[in-house]
N, CA, C, O and CB atoms as a CASP TS submission, in Angstrom:
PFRMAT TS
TARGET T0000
AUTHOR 0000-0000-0000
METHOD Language model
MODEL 1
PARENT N/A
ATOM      1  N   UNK     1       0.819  -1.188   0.000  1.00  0.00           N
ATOM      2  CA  UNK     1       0.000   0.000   0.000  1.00  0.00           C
ATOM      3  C   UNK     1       0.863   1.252   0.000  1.00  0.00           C
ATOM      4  O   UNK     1       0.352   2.158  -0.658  1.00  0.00           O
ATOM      5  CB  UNK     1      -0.932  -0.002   1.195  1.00  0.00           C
ATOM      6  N   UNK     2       2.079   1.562   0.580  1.00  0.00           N
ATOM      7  CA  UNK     2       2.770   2.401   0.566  1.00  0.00           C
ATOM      8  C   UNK     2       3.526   2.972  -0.415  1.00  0.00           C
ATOM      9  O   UNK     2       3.712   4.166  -0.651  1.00  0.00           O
ATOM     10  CB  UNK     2       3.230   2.180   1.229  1.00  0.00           C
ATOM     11  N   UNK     3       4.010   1.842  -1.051  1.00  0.00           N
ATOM     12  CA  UNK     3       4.195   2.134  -2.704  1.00  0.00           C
ATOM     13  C   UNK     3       4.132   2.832  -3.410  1.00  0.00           C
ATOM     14  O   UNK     3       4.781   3.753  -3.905  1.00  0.00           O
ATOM     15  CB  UNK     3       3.782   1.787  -3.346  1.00  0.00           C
ATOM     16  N   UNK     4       2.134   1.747  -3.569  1.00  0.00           N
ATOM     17  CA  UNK     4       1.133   2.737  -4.276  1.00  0.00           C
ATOM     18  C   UNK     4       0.513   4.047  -3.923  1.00  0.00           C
ATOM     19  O   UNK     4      -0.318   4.671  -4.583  1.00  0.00           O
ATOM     20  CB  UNK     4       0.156   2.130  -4.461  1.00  0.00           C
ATOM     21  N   UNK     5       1.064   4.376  -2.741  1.00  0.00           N
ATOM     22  CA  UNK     5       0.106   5.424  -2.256  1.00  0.00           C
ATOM     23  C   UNK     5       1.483   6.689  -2.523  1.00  0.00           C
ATOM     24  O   UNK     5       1.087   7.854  -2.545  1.00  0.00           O
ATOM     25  CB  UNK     5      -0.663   5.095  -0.288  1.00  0.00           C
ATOM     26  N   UNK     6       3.119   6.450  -2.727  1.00  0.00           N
ATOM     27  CA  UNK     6       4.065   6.962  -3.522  1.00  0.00           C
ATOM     28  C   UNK     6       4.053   6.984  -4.728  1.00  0.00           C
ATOM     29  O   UNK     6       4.979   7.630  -5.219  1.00  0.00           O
ATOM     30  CB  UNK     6       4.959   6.570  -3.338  1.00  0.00           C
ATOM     31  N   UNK     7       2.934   6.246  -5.846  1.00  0.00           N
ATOM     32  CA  UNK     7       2.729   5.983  -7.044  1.00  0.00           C
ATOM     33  C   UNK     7       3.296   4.910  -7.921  1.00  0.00           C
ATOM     34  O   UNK     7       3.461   4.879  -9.141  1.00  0.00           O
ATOM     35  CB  UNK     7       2.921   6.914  -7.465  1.00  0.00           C
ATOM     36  N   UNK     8       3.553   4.032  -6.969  1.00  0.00           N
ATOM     37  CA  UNK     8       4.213   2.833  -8.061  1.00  0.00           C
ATOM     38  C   UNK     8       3.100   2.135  -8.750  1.00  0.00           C
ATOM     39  O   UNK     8       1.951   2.131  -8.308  1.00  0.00           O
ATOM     40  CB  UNK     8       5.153   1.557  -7.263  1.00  0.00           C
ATOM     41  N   UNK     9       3.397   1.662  -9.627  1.00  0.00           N
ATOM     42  CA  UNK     9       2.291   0.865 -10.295  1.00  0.00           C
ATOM     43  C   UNK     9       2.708  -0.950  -9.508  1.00  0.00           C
ATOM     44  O   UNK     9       3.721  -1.637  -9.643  1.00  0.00           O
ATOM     45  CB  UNK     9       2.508   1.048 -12.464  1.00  0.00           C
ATOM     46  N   UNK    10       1.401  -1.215  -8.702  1.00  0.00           N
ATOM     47  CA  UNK    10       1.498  -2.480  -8.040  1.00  0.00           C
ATOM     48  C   UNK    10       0.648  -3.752  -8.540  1.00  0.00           C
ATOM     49  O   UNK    10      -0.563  -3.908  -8.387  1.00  0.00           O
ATOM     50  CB  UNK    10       1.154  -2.211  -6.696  1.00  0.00           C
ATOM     51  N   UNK    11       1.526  -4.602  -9.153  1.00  0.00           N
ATOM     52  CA  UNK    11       0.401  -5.599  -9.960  1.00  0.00           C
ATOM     53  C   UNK    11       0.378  -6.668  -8.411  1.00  0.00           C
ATOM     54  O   UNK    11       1.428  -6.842  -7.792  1.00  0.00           O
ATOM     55  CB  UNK    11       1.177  -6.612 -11.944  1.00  0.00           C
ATOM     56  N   UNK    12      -0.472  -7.079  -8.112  1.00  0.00           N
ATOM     57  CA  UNK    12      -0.470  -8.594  -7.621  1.00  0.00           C
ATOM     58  C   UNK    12      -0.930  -9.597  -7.889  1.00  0.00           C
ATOM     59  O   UNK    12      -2.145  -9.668  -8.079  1.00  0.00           O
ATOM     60  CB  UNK    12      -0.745  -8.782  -6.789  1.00  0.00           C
ATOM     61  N   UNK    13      -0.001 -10.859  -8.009  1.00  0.00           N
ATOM     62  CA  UNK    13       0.340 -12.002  -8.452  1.00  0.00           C
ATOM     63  C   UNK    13      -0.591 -12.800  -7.291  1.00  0.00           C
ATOM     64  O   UNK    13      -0.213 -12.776  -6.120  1.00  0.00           O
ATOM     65  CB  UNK    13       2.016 -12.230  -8.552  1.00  0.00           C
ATOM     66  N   UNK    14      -1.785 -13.481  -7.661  1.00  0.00           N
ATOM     67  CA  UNK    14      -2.669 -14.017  -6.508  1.00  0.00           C
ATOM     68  C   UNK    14      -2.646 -15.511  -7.048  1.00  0.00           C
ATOM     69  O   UNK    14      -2.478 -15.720  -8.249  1.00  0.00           O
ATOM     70  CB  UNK    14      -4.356 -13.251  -6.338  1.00  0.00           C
ATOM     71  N   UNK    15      -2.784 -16.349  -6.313  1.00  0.00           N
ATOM     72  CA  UNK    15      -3.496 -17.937  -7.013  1.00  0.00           C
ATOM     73  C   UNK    15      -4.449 -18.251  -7.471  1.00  0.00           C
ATOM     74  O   UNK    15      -5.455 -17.713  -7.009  1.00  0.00           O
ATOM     75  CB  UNK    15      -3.681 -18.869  -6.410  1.00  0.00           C
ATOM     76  N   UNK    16      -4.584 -19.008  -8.314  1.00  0.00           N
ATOM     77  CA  UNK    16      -6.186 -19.197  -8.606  1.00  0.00           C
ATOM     78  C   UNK    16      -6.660 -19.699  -7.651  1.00  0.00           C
ATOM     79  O   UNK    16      -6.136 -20.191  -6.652  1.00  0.00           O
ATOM     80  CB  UNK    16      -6.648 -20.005  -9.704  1.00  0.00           C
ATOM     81  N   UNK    17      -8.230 -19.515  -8.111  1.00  0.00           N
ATOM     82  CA  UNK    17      -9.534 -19.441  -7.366  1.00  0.00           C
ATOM     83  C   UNK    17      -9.404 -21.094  -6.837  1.00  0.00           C
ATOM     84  O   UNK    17      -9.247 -21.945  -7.713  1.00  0.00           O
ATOM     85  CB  UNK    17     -11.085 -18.964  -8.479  1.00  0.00           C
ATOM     86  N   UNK    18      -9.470 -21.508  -5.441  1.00  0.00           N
ATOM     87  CA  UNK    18      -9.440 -22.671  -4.758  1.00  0.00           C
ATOM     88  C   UNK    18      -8.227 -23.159  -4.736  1.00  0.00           C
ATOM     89  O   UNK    18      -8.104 -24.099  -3.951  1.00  0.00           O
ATOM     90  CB  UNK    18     -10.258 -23.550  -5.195  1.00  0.00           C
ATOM     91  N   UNK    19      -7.307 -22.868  -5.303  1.00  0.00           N
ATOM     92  CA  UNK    19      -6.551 -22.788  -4.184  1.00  0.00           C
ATOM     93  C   UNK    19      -5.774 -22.358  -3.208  1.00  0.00           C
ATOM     94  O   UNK    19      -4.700 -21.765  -3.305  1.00  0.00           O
ATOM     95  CB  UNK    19      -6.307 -23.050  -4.230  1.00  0.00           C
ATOM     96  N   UNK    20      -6.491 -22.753  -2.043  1.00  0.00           N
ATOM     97  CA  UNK    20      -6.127 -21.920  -0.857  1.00  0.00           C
ATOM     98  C   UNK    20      -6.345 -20.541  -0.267  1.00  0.00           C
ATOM     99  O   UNK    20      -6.167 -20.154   0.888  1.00  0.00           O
ATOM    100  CB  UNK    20      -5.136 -21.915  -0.902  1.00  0.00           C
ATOM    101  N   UNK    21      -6.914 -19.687  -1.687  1.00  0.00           N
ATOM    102  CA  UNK    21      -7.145 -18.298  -1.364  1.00  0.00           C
ATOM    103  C   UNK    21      -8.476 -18.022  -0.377  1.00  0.00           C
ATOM    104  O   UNK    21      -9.439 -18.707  -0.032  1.00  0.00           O
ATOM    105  CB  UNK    21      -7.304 -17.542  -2.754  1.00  0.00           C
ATOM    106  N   UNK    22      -8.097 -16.885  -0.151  1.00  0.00           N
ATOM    107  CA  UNK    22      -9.644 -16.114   0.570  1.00  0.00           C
ATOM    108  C   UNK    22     -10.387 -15.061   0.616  1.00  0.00           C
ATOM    109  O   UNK    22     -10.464 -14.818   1.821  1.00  0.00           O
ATOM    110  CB  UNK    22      -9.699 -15.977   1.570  1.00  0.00           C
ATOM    111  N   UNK    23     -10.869 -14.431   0.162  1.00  0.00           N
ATOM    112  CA  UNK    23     -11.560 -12.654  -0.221  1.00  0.00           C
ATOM    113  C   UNK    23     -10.445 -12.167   0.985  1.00  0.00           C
ATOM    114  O   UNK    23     -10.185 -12.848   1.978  1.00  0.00           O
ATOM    115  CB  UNK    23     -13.912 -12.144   0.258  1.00  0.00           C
ATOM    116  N   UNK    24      -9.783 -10.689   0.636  1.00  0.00           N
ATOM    117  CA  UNK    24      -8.973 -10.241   1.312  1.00  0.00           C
ATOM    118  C   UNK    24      -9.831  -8.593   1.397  1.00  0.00           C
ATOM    119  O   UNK    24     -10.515  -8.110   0.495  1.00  0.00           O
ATOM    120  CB  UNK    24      -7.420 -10.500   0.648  1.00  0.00           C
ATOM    121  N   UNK    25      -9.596  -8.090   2.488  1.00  0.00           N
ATOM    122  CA  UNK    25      -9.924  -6.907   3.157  1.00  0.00           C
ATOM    123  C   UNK    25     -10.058  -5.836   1.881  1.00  0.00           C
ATOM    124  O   UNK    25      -8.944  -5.317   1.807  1.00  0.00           O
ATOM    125  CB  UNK    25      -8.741  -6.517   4.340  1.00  0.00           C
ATOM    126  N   UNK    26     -10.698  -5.414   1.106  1.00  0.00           N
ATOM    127  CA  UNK    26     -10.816  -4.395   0.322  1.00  0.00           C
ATOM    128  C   UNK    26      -9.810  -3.063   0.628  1.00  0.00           C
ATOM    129  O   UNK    26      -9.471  -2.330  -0.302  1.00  0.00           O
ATOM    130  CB  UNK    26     -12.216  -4.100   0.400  1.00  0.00           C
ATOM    131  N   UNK    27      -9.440  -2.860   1.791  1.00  0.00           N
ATOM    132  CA  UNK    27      -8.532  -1.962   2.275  1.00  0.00           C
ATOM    133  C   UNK    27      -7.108  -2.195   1.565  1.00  0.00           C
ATOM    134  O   UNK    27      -6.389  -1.340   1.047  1.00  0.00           O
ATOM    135  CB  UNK    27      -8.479  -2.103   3.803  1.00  0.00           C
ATOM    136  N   UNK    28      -6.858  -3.799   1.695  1.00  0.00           N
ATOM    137  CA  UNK    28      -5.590  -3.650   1.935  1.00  0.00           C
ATOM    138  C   UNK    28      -5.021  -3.673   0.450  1.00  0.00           C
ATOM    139  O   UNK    28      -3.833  -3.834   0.170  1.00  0.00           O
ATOM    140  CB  UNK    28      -5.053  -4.731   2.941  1.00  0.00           C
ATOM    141  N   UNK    29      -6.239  -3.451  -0.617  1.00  0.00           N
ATOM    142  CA  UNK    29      -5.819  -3.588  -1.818  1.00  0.00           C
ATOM    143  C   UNK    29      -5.656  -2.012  -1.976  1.00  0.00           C
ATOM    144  O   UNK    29      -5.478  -1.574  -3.113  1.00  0.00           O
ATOM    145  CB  UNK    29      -6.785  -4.443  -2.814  1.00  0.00           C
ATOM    146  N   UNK    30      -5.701  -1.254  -1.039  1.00  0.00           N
ATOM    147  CA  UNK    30      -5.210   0.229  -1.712  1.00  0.00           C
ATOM    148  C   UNK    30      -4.544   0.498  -2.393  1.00  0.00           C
ATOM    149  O   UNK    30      -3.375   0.379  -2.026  1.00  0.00           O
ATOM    150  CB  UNK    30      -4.808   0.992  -1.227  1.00  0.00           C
ATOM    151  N   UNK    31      -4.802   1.083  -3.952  1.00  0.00           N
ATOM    152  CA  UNK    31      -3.704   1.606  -4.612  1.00  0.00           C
ATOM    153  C   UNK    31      -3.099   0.520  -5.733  1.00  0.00           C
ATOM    154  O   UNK    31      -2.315   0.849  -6.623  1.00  0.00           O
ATOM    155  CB  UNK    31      -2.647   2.006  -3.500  1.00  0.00           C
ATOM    156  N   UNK    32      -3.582  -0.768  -5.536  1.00  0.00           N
ATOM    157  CA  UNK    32      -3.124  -1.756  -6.965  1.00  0.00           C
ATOM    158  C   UNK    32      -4.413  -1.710  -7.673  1.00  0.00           C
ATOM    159  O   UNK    32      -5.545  -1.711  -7.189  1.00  0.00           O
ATOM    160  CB  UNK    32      -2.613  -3.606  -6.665  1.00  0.00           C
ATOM    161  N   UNK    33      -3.974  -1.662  -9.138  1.00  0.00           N
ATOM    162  CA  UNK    33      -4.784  -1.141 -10.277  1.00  0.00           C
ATOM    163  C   UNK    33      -5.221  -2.585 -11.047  1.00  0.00           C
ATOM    164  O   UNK    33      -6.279  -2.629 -11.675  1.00  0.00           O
ATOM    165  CB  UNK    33      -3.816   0.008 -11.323  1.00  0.00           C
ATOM    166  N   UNK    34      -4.383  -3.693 -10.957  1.00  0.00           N
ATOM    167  CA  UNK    34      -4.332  -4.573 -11.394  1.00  0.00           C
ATOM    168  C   UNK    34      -3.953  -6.134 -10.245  1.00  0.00           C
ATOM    169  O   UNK    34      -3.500  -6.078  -9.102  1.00  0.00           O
ATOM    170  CB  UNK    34      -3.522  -4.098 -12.411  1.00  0.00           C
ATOM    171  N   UNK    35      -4.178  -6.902 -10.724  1.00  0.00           N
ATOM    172  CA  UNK    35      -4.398  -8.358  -9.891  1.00  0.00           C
ATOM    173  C   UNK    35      -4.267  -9.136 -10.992  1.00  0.00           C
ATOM    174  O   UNK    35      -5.071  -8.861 -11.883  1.00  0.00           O
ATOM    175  CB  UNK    35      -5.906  -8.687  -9.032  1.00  0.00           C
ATOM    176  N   UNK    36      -3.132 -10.461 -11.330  1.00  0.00           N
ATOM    177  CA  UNK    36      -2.843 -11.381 -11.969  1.00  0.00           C
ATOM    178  C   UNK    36      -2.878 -12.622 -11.738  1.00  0.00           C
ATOM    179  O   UNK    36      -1.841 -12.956 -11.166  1.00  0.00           O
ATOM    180  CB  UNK    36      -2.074 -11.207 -12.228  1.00  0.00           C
ATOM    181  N   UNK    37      -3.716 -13.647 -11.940  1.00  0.00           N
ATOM    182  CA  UNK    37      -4.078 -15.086 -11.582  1.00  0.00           C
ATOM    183  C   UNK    37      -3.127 -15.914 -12.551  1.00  0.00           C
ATOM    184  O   UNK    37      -3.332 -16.130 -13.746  1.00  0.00           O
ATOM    185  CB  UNK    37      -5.784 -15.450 -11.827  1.00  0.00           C
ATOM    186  N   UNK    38      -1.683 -16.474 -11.532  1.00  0.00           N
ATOM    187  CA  UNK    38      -0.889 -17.456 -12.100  1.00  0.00           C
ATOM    188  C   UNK    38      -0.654 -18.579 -11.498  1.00  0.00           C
ATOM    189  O   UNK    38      -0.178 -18.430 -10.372  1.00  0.00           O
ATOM    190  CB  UNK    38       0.150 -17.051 -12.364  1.00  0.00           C
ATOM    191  N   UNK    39      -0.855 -19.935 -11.925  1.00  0.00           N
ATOM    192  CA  UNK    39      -0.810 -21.167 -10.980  1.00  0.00           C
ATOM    193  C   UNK    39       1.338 -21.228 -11.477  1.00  0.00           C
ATOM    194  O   UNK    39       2.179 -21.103 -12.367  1.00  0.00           O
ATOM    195  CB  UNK    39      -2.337 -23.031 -11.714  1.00  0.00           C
ATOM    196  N   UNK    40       1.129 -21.463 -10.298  1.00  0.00           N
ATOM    197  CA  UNK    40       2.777 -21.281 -10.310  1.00  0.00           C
ATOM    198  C   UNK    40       3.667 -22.867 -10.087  1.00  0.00           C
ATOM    199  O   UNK    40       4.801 -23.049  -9.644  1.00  0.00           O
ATOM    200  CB  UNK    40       3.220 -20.102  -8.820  1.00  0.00           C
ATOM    201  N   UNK    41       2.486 -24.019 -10.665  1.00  0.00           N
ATOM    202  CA  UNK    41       2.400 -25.186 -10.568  1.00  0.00           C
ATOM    203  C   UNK    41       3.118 -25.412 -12.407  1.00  0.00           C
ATOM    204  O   UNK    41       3.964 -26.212 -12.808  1.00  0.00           O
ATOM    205  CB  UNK    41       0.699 -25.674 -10.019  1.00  0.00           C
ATOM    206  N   UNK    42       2.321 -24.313 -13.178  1.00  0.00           N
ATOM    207  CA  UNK    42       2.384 -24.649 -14.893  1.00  0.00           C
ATOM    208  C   UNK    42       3.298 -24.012 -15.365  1.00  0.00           C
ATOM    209  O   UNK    42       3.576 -22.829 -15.169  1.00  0.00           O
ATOM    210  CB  UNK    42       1.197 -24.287 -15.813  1.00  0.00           C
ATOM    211  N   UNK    43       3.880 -24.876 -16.101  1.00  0.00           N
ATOM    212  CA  UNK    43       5.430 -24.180 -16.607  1.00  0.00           C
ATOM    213  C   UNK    43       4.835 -23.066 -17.470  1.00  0.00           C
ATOM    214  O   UNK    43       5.724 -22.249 -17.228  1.00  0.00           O
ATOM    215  CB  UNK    43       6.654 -25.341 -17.676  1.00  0.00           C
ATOM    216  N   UNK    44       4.136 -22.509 -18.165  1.00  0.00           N
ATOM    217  CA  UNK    44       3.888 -21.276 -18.571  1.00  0.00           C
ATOM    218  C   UNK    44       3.493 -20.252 -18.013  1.00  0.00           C
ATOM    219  O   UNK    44       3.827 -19.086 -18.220  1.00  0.00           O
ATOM    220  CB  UNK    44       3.317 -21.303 -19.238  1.00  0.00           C
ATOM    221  N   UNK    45       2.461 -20.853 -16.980  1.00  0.00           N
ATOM    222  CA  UNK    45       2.733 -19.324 -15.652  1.00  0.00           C
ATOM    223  C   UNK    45       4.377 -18.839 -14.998  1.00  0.00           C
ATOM    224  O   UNK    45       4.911 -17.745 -14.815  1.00  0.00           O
ATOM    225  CB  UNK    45       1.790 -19.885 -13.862  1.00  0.00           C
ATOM    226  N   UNK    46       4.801 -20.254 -14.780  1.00  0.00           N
ATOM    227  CA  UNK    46       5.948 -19.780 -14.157  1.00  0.00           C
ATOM    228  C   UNK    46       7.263 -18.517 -14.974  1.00  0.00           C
ATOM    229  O   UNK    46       8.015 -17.620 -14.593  1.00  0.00           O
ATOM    230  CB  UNK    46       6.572 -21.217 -13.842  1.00  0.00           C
ATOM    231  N   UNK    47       6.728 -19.465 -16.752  1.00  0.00           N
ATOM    232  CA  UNK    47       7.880 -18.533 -17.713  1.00  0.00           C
ATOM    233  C   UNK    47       7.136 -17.649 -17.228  1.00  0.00           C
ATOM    234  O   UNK    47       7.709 -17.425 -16.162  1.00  0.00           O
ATOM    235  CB  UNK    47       8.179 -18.572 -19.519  1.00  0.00           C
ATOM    236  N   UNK    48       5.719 -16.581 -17.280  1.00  0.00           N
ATOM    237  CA  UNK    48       5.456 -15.447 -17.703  1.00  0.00           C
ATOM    238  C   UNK    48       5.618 -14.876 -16.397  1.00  0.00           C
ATOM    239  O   UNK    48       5.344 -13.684 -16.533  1.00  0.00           O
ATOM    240  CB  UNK    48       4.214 -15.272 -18.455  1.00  0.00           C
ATOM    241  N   UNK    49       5.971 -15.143 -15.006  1.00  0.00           N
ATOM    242  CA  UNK    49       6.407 -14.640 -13.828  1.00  0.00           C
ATOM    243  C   UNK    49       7.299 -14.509 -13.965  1.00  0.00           C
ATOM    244  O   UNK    49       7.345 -13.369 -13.503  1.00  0.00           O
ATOM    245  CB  UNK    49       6.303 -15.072 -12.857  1.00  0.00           C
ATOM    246  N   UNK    50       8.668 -14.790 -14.373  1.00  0.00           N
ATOM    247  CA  UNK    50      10.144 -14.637 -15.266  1.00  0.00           C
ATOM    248  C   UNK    50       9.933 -13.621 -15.660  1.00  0.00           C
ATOM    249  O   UNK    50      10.355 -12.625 -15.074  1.00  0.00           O
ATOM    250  CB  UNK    50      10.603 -15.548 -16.452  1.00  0.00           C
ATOM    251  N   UNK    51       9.095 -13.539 -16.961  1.00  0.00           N
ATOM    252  CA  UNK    51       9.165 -12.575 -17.776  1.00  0.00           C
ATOM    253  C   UNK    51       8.582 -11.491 -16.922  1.00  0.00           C
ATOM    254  O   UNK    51       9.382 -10.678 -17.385  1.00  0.00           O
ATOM    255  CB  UNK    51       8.526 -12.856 -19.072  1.00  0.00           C
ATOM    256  N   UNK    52       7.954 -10.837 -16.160  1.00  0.00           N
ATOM    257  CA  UNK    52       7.213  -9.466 -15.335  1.00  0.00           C
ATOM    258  C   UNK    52       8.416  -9.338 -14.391  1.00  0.00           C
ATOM    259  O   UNK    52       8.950  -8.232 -14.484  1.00  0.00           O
ATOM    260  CB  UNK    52       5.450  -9.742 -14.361  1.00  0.00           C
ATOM    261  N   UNK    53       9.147 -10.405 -13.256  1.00  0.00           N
ATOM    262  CA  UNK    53       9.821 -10.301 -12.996  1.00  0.00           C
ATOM    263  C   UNK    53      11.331  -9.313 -13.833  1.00  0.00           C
ATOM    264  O   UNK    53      11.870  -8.301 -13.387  1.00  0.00           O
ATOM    265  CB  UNK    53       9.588 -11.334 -12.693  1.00  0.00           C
ATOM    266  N   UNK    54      11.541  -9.786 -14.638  1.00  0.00           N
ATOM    267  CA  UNK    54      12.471  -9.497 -15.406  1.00  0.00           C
ATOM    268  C   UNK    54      12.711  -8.061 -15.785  1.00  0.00           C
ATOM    269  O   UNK    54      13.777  -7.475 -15.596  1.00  0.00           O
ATOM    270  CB  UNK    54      12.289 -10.208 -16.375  1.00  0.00           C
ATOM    271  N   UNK    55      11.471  -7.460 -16.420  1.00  0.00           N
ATOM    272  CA  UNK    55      11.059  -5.871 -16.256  1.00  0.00           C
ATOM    273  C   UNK    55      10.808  -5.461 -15.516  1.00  0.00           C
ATOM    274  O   UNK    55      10.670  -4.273 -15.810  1.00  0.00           O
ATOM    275  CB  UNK    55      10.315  -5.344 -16.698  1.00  0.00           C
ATOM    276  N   UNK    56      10.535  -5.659 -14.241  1.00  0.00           N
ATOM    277  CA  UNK    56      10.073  -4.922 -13.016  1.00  0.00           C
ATOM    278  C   UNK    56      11.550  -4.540 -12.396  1.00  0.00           C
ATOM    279  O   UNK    56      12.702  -4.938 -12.571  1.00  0.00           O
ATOM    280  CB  UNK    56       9.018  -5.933 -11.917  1.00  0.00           C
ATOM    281  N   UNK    57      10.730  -3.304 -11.371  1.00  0.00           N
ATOM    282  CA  UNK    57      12.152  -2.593 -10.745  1.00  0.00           C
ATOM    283  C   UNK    57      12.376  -2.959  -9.278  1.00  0.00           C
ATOM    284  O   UNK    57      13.367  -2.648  -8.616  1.00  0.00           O
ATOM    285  CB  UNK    57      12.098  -0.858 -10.787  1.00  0.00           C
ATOM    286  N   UNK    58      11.282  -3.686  -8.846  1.00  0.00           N
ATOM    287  CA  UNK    58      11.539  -4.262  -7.757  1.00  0.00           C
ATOM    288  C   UNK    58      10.130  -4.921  -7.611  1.00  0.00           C
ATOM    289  O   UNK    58       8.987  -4.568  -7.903  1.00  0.00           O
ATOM    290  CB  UNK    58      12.078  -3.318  -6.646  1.00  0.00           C
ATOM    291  N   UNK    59      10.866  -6.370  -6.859  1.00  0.00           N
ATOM    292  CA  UNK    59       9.447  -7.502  -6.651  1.00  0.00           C
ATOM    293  C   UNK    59       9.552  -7.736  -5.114  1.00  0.00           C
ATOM    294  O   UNK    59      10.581  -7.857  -4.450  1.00  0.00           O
ATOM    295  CB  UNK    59       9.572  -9.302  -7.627  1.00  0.00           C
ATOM    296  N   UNK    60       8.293  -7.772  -4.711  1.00  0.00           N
ATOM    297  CA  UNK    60       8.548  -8.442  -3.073  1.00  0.00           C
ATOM    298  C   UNK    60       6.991  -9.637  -2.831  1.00  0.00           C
ATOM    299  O   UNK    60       5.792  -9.441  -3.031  1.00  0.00           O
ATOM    300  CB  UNK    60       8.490  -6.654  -1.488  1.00  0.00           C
ATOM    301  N   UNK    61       7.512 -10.462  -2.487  1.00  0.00           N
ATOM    302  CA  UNK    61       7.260 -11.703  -1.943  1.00  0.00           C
ATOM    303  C   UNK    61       7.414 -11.971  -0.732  1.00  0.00           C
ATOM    304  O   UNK    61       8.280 -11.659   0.086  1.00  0.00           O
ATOM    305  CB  UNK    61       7.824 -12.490  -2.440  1.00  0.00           C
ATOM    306  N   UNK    62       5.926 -12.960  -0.653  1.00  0.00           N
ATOM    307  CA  UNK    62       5.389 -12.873   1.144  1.00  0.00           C
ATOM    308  C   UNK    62       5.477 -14.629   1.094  1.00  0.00           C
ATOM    309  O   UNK    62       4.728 -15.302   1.802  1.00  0.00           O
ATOM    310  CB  UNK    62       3.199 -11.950   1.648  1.00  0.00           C
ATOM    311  N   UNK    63       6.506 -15.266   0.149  1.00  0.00           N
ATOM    312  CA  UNK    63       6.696 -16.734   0.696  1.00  0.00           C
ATOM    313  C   UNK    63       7.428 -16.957   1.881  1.00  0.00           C
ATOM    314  O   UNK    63       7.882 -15.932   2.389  1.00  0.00           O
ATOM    315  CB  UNK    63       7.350 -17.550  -0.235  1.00  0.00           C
ATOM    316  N   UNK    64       7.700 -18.176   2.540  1.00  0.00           N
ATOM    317  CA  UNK    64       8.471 -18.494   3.565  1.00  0.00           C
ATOM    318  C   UNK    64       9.987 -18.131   2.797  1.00  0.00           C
ATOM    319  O   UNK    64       9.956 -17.641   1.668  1.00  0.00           O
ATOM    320  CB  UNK    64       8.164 -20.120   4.118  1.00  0.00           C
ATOM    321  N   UNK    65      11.534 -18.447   3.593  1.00  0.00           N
ATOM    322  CA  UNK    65      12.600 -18.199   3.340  1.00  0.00           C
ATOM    323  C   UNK    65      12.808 -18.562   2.239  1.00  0.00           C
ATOM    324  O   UNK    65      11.755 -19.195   2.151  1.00  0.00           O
ATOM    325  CB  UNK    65      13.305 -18.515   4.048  1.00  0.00           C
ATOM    326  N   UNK    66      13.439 -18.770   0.944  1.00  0.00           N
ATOM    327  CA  UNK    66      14.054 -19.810   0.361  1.00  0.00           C
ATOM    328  C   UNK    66      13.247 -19.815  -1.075  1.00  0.00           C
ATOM    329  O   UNK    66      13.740 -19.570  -2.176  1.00  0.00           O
ATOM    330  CB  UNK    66      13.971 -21.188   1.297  1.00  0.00           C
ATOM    331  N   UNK    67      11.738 -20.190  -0.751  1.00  0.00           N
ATOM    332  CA  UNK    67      10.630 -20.241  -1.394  1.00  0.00           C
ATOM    333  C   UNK    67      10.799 -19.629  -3.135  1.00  0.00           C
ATOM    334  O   UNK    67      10.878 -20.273  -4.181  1.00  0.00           O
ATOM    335  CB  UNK    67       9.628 -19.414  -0.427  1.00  0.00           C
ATOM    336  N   UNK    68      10.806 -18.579  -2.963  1.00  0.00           N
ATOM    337  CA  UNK    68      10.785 -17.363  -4.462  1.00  0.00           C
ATOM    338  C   UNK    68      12.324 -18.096  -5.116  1.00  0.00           C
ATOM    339  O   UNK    68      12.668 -17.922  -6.286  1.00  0.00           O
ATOM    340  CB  UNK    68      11.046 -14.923  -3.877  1.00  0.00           C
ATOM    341  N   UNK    69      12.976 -18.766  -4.304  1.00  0.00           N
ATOM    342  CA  UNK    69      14.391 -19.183  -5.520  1.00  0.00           C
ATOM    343  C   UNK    69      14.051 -20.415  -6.231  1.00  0.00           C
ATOM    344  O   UNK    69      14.820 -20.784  -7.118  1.00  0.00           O
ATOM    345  CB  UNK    69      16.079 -19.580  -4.728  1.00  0.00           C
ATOM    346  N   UNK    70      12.730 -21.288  -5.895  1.00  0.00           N
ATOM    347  CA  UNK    70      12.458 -22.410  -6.698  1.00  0.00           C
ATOM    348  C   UNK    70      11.805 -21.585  -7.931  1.00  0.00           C
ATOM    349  O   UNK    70      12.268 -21.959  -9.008  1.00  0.00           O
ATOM    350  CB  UNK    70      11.464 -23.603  -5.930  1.00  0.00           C
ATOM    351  N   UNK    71      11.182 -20.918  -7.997  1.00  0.00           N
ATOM    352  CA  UNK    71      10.347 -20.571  -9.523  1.00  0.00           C
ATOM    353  C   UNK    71      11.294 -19.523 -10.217  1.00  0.00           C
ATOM    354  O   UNK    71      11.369 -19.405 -11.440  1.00  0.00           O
ATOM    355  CB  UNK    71       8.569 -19.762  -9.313  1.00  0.00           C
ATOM    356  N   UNK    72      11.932 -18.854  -9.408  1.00  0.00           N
ATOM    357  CA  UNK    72      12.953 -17.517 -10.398  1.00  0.00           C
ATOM    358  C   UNK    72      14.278 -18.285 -10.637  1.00  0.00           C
ATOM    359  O   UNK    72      15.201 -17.748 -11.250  1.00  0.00           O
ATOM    360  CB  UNK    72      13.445 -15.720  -9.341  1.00  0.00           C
TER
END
């Protein structure tokens, strides 16, 4: 939210629908314009997280330790 509320453009990368997700607080989406559904199970979601990764100027991730170095 802080980011966006400095003006970054904030995409978020959510899971698809069942799994595991849950309607999240309308608040805390302040300020992202956009929301991207990638199963990070399918090798073509994973290339096209590469690829956004790749152009972006900074990514942050809410996995456990370690986690974000299996798919990047």
């Amino acid at each position: 939210m802080t980011l966006a509320d400095l003006g970054a453009n904030v995409l978020r990368i959510a899971r698809p629908a069942g799994a595991g997700t849950r309607d999240r607080n309308p608040v805390l989406a302040r300020g992202r314009t956009a929301t991207l559904t990638l199963d990070l199970k399918k090798t073509a979601d994973v290339e096209r997280l590469r690829g956004l990764v790749g152009r972006a100027d900074s990514m942050i991730e809410g996995f456990r330790p370690n986690v974000m170095e299996n798919w990047v």
